[in-house]
N, C-alpha and C positions, 0 to 999 in steps of 0.2 A: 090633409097632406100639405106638407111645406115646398116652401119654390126647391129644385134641385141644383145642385152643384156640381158637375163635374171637373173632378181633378184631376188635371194629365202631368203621370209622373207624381210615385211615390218617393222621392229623396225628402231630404231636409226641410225642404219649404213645404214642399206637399202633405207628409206628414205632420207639420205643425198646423197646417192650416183645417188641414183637414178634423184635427183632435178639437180644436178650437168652434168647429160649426157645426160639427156630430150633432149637441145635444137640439139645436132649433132649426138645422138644412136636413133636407135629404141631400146625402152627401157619397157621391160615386166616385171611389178614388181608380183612377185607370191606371195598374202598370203591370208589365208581364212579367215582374218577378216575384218569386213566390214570399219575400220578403223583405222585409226595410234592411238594408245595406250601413252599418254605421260606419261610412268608409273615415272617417278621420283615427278609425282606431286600426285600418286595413292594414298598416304595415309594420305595427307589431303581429296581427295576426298570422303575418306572411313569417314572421321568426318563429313565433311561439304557438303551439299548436293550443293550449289552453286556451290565448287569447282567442285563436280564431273560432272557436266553436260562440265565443258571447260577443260579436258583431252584428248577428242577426237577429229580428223581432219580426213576430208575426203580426202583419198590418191588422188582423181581426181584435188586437188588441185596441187599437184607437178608437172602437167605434161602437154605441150605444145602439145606435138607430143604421147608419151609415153601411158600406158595403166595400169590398175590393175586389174590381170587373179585374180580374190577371188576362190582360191582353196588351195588346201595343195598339196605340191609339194612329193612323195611317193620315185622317185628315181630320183639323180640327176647323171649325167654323164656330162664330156669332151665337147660333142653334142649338149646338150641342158638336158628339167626337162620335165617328166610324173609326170601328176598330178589325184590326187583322183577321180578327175572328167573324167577320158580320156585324157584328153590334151595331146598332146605333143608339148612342144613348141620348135623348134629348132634354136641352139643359135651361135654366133660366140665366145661370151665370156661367160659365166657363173660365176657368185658373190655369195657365199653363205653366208647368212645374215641373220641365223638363228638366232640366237642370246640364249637365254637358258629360260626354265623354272623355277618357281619360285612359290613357294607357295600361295597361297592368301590370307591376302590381297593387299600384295606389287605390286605381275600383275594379272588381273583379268582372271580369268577363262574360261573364255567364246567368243566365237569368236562374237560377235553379239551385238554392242558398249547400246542396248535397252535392252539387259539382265544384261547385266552388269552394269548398272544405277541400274537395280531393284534389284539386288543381292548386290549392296552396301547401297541401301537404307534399303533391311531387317536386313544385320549387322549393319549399323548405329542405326537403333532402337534398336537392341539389346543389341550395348555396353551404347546408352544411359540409360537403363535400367540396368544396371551393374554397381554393387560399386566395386567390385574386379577384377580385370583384369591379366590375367600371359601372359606375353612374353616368350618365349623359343628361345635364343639366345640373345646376344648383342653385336652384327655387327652393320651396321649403319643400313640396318633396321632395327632392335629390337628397337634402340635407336628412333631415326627418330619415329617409332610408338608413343612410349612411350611421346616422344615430343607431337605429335598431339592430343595423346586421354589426357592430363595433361591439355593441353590449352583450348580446347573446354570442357572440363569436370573436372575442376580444385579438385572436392572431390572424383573422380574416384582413389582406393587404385592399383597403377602399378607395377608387382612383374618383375623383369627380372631375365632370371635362367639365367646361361649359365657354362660349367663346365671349360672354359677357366679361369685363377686367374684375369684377367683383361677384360674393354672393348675395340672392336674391336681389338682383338687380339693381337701381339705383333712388327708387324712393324712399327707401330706407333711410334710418338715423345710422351714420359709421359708430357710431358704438353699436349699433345693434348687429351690423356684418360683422366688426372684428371683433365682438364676445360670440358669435358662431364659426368662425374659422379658426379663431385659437384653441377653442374646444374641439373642434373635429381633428386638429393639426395635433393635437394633446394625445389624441387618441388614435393615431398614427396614418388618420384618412390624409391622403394626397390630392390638394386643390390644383386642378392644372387648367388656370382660366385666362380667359384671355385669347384664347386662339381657338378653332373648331376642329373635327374632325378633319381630312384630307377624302377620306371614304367612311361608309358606317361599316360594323362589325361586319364577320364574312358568315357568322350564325347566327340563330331567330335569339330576339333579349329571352330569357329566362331558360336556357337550354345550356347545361354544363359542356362546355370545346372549346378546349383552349383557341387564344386567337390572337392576333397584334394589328392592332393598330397605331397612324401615327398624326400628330396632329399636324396644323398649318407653318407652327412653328417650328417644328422637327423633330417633338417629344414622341418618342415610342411608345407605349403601352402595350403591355403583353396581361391577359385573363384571361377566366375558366369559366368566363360567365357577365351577361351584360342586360342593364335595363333602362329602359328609356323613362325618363322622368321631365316629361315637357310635350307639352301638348293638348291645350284643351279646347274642344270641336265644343260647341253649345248645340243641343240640340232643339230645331225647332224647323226643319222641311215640311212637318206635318199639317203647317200652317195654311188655308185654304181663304179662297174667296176676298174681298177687303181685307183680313187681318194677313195677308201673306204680304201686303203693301210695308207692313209694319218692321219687316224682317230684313236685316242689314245684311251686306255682303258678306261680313264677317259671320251671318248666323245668330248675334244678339238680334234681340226684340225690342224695338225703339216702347217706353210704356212713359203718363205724364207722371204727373207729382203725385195721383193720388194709383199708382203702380197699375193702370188700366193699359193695355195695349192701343197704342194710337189709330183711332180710327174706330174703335167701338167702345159702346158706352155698358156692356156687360162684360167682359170678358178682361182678366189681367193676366199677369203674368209675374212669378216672383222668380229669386235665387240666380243662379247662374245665367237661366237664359237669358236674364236680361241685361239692355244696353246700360245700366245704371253705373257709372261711371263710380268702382268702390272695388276693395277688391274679392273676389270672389271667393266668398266661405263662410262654412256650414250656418255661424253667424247670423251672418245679413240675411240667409233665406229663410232663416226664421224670426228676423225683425220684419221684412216683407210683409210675412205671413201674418203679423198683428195686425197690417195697416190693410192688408186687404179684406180680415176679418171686419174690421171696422165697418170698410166701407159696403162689404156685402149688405150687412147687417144693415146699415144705413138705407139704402138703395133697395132694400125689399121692405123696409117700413114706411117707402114713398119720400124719404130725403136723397138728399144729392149726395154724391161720396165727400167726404169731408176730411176724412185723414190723410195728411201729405203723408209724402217718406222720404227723409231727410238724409242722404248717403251718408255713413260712416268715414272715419277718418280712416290713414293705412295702418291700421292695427292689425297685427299679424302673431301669435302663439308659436314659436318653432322649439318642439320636444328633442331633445337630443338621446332617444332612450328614457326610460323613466325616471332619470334623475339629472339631466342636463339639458343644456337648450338657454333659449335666450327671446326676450318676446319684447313689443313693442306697442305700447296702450296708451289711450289718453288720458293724459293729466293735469291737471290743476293749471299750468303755466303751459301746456302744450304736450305733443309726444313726449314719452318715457320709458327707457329701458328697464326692462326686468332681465332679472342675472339666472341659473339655473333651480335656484330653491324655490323662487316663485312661479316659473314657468312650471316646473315639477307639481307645485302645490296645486294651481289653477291648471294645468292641463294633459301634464306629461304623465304622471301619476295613474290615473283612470282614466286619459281620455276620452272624459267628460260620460263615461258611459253609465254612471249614474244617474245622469240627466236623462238618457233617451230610455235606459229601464224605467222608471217612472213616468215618462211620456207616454211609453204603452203599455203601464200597468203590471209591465213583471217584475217578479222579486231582484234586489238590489244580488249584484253577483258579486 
């Protein structure tokens, strides 16, 4: 029997990490949903009903030897994780691979991958039945939305508020904002930035009533329909004992160079939860995931952890629909814009979901 692992939280990083130490850990993946979520592909799923049925993968694929405990982990400690259900699973190493919260319909709500079909099929019918549509925020999801519901619903009128003066914020390259606003602006989406609401909608986002709102500046907006696109909670309260020291106000998890959680010398933590100062996507919690494989590895063959992990630069992918968008990667002399035939190629295209079919071993879709 080998030292165990348990992994709290099946997202991006936990399933990579997890696929990567199957063959030589025992390896307990913890999360109470009945399946891996490939939310970067969520919000074509939310247009396209095709799409949404190939988003999910069943975690039993990753795993040779390894397991998936389907519960919610309540306290994690040094020891091992207590879960909602009783559990306790006790662990040689511990990985927290929570990853963060997120509105919907960017990650679905629901732990239960046949509720979540159904609850994107009722807002599917609803924005098809919507000519006016408000986004609140434009981040790459606000945009990314605004992309899918334009393509699939080309007379659908898309309002994006957001009270920043520009899109995605301001670390960007302005080539990379203004080849995603002249595209969205091409496509008849209306940027109204720079000022915020006055009040939020007077109905729940994803529920067809009509409604008006108006902003700070004294833009009216009248829709049939609104979703919130901003707002991301990192989840990690479950944290107990010395590693709860570790947990920032904000809810990141402070971890050093070699992605260990501060304060103990078994237990890391990759992807979102953490304070790693990069920006948060699918990405990095699978570059994590190699360096903590490493150092597992390392640390159960009686060495020290040895693999730093080196934060990413602001590389950012934003699909405009499957044939437009605009991305920003590192190159040769420094960041570079990509225009929409390469963002299509590398992202927009398949949203990467040829990568996670292969990650769990089902046939290419």
């Amino acid at each position: 029997m080998g030292s165990t692992v348990a992994i709290v939280g099946g997202g991006y990083g936990g399933v990579a990490l997890a696929r990567q130490l199957d063959p030589d850990f025992d390896v307990v993946l913890i999360d109470p949903r009945d399946a891996f979520v490939h939310a970067v592909a969520a919000l074509r799923g939310l247009v396209d009903a095709d799409w949404a049925q190939r988003i999910y993968f069943g975690y039993e694929g990753l795993f040779t030897r390894g397991r998936h405990l389907r519960d919610r982990a309540v306290a994690v400690e040094s020891g091992g994780v207590a879960t909602a259900g009783g559990a306790w699973v006790e662990a040689d190493y511990v990985v927290l691979a929570t990853g963060s919260s997120y509105p919907y319909p960017a990650k679905p709500d629901t732990e239960d991958s046949a509720d979540s079909l159904t609850r994107h099929a009722g807002t599917r019918a609803e924005l098809a039945a919507s000519s006016r549509v408000l986004l609140l925020g434009a981040g790459p999801v606000g945009l990314e939305l605004a992309g899918e519901i334009t393509e699939q619903w080309p007379d659908t009128e898309v309002v994006v508020v957001d009270p920043a003066d520009d899109v995605l914020g301001g670390r960007y390259l302005p080539e990379l904002r203004r080849s995603l606003s002249e595209q969205l602006t091409a496509r008849g989406v209306r940027l109204e930035l720079g000022s915020a609401l006055t009040a939020p909608p007077s109905v729940p986002p994803g529920i067809r009533e009509p409604f008006s709102v108006t902003t700070e500046s004294g833009v009216r907006i009248d829709a049939d329909l609104w979703f919130r696109c901003y707002g991301v909670v990192p989840l990690s309260d479950m944290l107990r004992g010395e590693l709860a020291a570790a947990r920032r106000p904000d809810g990141h998890v402070e971890v050093d160079e070699y992605l260990r959680v501060v304060g103990a010398s078994n237990v890391f933590a990759v992807g979102d939860v953490t304070a790693v100062p990069e920006p948060k996507r699918s990405k990095a919690a699978s570059d994590h995931a190699v360096v903590v494989a490493a150092n597992i590895r390392a640390l159960a063959a009686g060495r020290p952890a040895e693999e730093v992990y080196r934060p990413g630069g602001d590389a950012v992918l934003v699909p405009l629909g499957s044939t437009g968008g605009a991305s920003q990667v590192p190159g040769p002399d420094g960041p570079m814009v990509l225009g929409a035939a390469e963002t299509s190629r590398y992202k927009g295209d398949d949203l990467l979901l040829g990568r996670f079919a292969e990650l769990f071993g089902a046939p290419a879709q």
